[in-house]
N, C-alpha and C positions, 0 to 999 in steps of 0.2 A: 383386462385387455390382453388378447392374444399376442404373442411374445414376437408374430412378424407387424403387427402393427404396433408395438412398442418403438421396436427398432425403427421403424420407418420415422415415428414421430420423434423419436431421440436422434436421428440423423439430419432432420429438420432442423433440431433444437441447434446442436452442434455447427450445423453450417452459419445458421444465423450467429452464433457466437464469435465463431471462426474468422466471419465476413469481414470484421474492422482491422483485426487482428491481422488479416491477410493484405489488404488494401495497406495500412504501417508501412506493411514488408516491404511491401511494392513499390512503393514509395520511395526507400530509401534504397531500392536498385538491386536486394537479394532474390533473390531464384528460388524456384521451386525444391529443387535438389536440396539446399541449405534448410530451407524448412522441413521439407522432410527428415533431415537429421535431427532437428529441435525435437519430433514427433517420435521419433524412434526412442531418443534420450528416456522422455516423458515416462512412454510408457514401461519401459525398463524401470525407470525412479518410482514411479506408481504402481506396479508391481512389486520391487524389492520390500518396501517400505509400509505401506497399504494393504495387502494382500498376503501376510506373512501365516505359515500355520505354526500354530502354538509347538512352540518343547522342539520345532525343529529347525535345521538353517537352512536358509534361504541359499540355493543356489542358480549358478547358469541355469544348468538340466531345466530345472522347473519355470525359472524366470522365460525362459526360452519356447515351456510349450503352452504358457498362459497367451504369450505377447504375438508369438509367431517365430520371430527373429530365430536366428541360427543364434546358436552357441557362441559363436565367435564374434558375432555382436555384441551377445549382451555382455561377454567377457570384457569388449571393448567402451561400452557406455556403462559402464559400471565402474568404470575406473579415470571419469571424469564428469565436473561437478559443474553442468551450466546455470546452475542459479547462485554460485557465489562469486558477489561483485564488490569491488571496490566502492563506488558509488552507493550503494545499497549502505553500508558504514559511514559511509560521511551522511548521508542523511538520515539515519536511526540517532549517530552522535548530536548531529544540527537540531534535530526535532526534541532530542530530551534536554537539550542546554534552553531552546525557547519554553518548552512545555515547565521546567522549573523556572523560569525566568516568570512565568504569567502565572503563575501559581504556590509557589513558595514567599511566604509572607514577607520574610528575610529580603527580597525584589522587588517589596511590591508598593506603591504610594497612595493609599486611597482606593486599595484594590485596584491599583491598576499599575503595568508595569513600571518602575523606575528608572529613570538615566543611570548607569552605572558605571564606577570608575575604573581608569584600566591602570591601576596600580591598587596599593593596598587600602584606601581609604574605602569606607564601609558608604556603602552597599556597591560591592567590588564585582566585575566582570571576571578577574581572575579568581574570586571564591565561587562564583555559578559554575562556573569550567570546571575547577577541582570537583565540586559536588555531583556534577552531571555528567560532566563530557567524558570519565575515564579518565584514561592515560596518555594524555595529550596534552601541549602545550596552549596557554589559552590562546595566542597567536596566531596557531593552527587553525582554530577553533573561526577567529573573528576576522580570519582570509575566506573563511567559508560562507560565512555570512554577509560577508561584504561584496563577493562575487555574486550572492545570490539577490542583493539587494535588500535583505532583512533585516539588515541593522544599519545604524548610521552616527559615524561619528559627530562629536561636537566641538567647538573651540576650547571647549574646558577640559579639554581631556578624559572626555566619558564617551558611552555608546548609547544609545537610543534605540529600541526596538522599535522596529518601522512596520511589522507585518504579524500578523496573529498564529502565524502560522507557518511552515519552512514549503515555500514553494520556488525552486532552485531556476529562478528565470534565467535565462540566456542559456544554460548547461541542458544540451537537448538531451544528450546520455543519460542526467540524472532525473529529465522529466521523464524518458521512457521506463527512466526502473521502477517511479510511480505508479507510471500506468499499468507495470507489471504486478505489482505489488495489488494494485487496487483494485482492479479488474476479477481477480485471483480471490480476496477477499468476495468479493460480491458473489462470484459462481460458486465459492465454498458454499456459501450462506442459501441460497439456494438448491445445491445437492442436502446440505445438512436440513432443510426443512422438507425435501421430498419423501424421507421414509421416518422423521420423527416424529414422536406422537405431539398432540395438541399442545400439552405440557412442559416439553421440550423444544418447541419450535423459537427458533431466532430472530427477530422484529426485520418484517421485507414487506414493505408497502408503496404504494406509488398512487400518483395521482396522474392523469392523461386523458386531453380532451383532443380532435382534429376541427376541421376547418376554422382554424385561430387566424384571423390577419394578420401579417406580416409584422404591421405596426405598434399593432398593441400588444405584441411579444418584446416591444424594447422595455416595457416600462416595467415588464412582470418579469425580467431576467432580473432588474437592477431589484426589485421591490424582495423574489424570491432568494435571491443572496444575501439578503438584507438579512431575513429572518431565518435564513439558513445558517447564517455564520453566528448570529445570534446564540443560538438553540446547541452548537459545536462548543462553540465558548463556554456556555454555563455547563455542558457535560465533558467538558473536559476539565472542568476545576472539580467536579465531583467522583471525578475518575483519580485525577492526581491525589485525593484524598486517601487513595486505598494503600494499607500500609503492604512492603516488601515481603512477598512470600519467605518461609524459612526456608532451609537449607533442604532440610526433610519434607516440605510440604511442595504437592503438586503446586504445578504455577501456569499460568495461562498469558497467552498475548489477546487483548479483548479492545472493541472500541466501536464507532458509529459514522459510517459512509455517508457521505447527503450528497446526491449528481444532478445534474442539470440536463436532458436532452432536448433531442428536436428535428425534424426532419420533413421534407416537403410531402404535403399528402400524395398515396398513389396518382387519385386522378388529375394531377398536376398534368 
């Protein structure tokens, strides 16, 4: 394909991308201006980082005549870090105390998660926290979950895992870092399957039919979550299974997206 109709169709791609992403913005009452700076960041971080040549350092000068920016930009986006969040920790923390909770034996009743006790009595809330959570108070830990609606205490003085999974309802900030988080993963997955060979390509499939009624999309959201969370569940106990990278050995973050859309046909 000739390198201006490349462009043409990779401006396509990207606006489409872009589109939801933008509508968020707008939504919650930011400006163009502000987004534009998010974009200027980016590309600075995506050059610094991505784009590096061997045996040399990476400077302004060059960051500057890859991106465009002046000098004094990239001096200045370069010396602050818009993708580290607070939030973004509390839910890494939240996700690996449930992910060991549904999958460490030591938790579990019949293969299935356990009530567990919030003192020292076995099969203990405060040993999950020590094992998973870091260096944090289990406390900490079970305000987090509590706000998010994941867990749920009992009269006996245990907790009870109420959700398969850490989805931070009511905290809009920490469903937005999701959306950041997930969204990111998916286009990774996509650029990494557009110049890998056969061999090396990453599992991106989908299913999609139009003129669907209205109606018979209630029964196939509930029926297709059904079998989605299903298929999540059993690769995630086969994921928890992989032992701790060494010290010395390369290590990877790896895992499996399953989304839901939908949208009114054009000729609506």
């Amino acid at each position: 394909m000739a390198s201006k109709d490349l462009k043409e169709v990779l401006t396509k791609a990207v606006a489409l991308i872009v589109r939801p992403l933008v509508r968020l913005w707008i939504k919650k009452g930011y400006s163009y201006k502000e987004f534009e700076e998010v974009i200027r960041w980016v590309f600075v971080s995506v050059t610094e980082f991505d784009f590096q040549i061997e045996n040399k350092k990476q400077t302004d000068s060059r960051i500057s005549v890859v991106t465009g920016l002046t000098r004094h930009q990239v001096h200045h986006y370069r010396s602050i870090n818009l993708e580290d969040s607070s939030e973004n920790a509390k839910s890494n923390r939240s996700t690996r105390v449930i992910t060991g909770w549904m999958s460490d034996e030591k938790y579990l009743i019949k293969k299935a998660p356990a009530e567990l006790y919030l003192d020292e009595r076995q099969p203990s809330f405060l040993s999950l926290v020590k094992e998973y959570g870091g260096d944090i108070s289990y406390k900490a830990v079970l305000d987090e979950l509590l706000e998010r609606n994941s867990v749920t205490k009992t009269v006996e003085d245990k907790v009870s895992l109420s959700t398969s999974g850490f989805v931070p309802e009511g905290n809009e900030a920490a469903i937005i870092e999701i959306i950041g988080h997930d969204a990111a993963s998916l286009v990774d997955t996509l650029e990494h399957n557009l110049n890998a060979d056969k061999t090396h390509k990453w599992y991106q499939k989908k299913v999609c039919y139009n003129k669907i009624p209205a109606t018979w999309l209630v029964n196939f959201k509930k029926l297709s979550a059904q079998k989605a969370n299903a298929l999540l569940e059993e690769l995630n106990n086969d994921l928890s299974e992989a032992p701790e990278a060494k010290e010395d050995e390369m290590s990877y973050e790896a895992g499996i997206g399953i989304y839901y859309f939908e949208k009114a046909d054009e000729e609506n």
